[in-house]
C-alpha positions in Angstrom: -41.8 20.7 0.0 -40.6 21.1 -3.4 -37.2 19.5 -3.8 -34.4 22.1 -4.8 -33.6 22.6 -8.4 -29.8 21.9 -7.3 -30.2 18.7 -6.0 -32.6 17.6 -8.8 -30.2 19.0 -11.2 -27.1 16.7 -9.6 -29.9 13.6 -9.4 -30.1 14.2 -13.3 -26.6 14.0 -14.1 -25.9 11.2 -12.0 -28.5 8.9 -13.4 -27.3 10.4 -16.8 -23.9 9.0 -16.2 -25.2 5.7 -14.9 -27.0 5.6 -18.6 -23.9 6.2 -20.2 -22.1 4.4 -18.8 -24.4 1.0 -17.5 -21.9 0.2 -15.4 -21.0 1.1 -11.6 -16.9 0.3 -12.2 -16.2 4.2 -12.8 -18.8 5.4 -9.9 -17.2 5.8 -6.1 -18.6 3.9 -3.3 -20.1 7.4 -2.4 -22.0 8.0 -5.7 -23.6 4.5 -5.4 -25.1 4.9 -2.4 -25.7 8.5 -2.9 -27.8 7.2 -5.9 -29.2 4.2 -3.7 -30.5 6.6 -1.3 -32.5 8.6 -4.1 -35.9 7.0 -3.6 -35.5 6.8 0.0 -34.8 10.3 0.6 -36.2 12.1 -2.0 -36.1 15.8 -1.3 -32.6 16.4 0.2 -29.2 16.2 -0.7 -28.0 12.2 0.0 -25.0 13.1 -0.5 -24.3 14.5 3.3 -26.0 11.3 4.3 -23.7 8.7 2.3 -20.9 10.3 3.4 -21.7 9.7 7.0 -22.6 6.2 6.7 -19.5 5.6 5.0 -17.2 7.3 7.6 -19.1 5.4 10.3 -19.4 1.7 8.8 -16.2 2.5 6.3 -17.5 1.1 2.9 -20.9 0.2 1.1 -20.2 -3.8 1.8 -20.5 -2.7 5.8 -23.1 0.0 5.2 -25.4 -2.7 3.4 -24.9 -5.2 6.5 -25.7 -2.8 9.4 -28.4 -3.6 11.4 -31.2 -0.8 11.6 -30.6 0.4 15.2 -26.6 1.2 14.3 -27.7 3.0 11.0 -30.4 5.4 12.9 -28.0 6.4 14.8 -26.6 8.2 11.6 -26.9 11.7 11.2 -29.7 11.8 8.4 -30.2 8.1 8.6 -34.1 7.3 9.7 -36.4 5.0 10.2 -37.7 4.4 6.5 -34.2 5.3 5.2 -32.6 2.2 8.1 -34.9 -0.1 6.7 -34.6 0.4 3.1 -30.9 0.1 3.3 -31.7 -3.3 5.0 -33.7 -4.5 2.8 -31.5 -4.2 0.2 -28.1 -5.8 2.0 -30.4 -8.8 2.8 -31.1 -8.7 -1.3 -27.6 -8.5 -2.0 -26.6 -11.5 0.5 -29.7 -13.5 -0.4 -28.2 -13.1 -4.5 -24.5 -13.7 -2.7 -25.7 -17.3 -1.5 -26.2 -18.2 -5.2 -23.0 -17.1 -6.3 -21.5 -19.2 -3.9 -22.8 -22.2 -4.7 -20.0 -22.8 -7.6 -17.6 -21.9 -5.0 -15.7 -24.9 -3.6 -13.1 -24.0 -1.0 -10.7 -27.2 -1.2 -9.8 -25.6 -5.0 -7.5 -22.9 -3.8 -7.3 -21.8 -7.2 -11.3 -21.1 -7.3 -11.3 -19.8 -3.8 -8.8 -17.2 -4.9 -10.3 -15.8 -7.9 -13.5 -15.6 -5.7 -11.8 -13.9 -2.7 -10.1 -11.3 -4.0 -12.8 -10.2 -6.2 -14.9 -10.2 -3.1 -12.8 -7.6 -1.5 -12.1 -6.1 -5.0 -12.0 -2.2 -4.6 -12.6 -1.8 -0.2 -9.8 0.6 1.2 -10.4 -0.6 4.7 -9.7 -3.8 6.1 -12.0 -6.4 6.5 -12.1 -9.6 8.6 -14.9 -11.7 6.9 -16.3 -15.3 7.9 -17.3 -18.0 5.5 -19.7 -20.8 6.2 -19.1 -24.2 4.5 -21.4 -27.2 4.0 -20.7 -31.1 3.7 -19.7 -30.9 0.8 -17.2 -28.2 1.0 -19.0 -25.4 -0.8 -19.0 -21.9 0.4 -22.9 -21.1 1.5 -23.1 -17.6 3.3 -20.8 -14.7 3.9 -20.7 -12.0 7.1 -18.3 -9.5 8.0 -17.0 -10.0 11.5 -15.0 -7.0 12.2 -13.9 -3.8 10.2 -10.5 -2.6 10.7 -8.2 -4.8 11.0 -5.7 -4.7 14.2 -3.9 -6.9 16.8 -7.1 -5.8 18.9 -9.8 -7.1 16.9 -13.0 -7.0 18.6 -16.2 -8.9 18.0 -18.6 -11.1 19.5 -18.2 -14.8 19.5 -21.9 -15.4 19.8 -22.6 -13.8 16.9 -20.1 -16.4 14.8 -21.3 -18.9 16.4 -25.1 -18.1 15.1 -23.7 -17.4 11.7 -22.5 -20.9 11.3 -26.0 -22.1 12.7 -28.0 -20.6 10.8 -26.2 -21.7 7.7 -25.8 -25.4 9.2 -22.0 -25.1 8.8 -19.5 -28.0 8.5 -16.6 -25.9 8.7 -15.5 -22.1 8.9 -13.2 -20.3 6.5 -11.6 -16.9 7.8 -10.7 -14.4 5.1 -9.4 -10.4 5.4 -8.2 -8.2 3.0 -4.5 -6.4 3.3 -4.9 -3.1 1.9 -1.1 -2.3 2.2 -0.4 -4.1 -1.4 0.9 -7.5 0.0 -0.8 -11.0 1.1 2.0 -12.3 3.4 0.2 -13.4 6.8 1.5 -11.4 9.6 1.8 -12.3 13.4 -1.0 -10.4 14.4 -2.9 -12.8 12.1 -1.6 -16.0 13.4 -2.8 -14.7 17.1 -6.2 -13.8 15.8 -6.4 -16.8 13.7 -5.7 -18.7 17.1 -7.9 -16.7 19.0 -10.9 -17.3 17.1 -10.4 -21.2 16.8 -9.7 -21.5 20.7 -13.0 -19.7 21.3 -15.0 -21.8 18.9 -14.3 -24.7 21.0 -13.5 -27.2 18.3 -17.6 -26.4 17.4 -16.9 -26.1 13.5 -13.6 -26.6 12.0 -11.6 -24.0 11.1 -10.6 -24.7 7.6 -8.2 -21.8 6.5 -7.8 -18.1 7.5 -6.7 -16.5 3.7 -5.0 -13.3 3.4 -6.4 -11.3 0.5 -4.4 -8.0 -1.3 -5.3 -6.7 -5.5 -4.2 -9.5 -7.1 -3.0 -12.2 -4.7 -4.6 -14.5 -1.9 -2.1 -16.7 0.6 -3.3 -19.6 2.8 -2.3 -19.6 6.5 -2.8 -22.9 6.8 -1.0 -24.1 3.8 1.9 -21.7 4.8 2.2 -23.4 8.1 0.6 -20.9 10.2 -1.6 -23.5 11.8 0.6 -25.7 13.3 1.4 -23.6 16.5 -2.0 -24.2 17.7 -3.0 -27.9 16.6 
């Protein structure tokens, strides 16, 4: 099958821009993965496709750490298309961990600057866990839930693998606000409490940081702890 002179056309101009420009700041979470999806689906528009996966997981961050099963069952999502998309998010995390390793989280100031460039650009809320060693550095990242809402739902188990896996001293909660402000709300205090109750004093539970543009707050420095400890 030859692929259609319109599609190769838009390929063209797309990885002209990227030339251009040699920077992904003024492409759209769709573009990128539009373009990601190039060698993976080379004869058809990806455009459809990265439109899809981005209404079902809700940004590229969450698209990049779905497992294969979830993204199959994506309308012009398959096998070889799941697994490259894999691949890549376990690139990404795997260069994440090295990022982190400069990242100590009893310097709010660092943690900060680190935090809300992390969620820097997502339009959807994000409830994300953070895995801390002896000696207080940050060592691994996962997204827990996407969404953010009184009714949260995810699966303990998995958390409690996370912080396994990574040989965790400690947890640190963050989410992002995407309504312009930081200020904890009550919702978060309950889910905040929620998740420390079913960890089972396992790991400490270090902070829970609300994140917006340009700000990050500490529930536990603003008190937000003390109903529960």
């Amino acid at each position: 099958m030859v692929e259609n002179s319109g599609h190769n056309g838009h390929r063209e101009r797309m990885r002209q821009k990227f030339r251009n420009d040699t920077d992904l700041s003024t492409f759209t979470d769709l573009e990128v993965l539009e373009m990601l999806l190039f060698s993976v689906i080379p004869r058809a528009d990806t455009r459809e496709t990265a439109q899809s996966l981005l209404n079902t997981f809700g940004n590229l961050h969450t698209v990049l750490s779905a497992d294969i099963d979830s993204l199959c069952r994506v309308k012009g999502v398959g096998i070889k298309c799941a697994e490259h998309i894999v691949f890549l998010g376990q690139v990404f995390r795997r260069a994440e961990k090295e990022s982190l390793i400069s990242v100590q989280a009893d310097d709010f100031d660092d943690l900060s600057r680190y935090l809300i460039n992390f969620f820097k650009g997502d339009t959807i809320g994000r409830l994300c866990a953070f895995s801390i060693n002896k000696s207080g550095r940050l060592t691994a990242s996962t997204v827990l839930s996407v969404g953010i809402t009184d009714r949260i739902a995810f699966d303990i188990e998995d958390l409690k693998t996370f912080l396994k896996q990574n040989n965790a001293e400690m947890l640190l909660l963050a989410h992002n606000r995407t309504d312009g402000t930081a200020d904890p709300t009550e919702e978060d205090i309950l889910l905040t409490r929620k998740i420390r109750n079913l960890l089972d004093d396992e790991v400490y539970l270090l902070d829970h940081v609300a994140v917006s543009t340009d700000n990050a707050v500490s529930m536990r420095s603003r008190g937000c702890f003390r109903s529960f400890e």
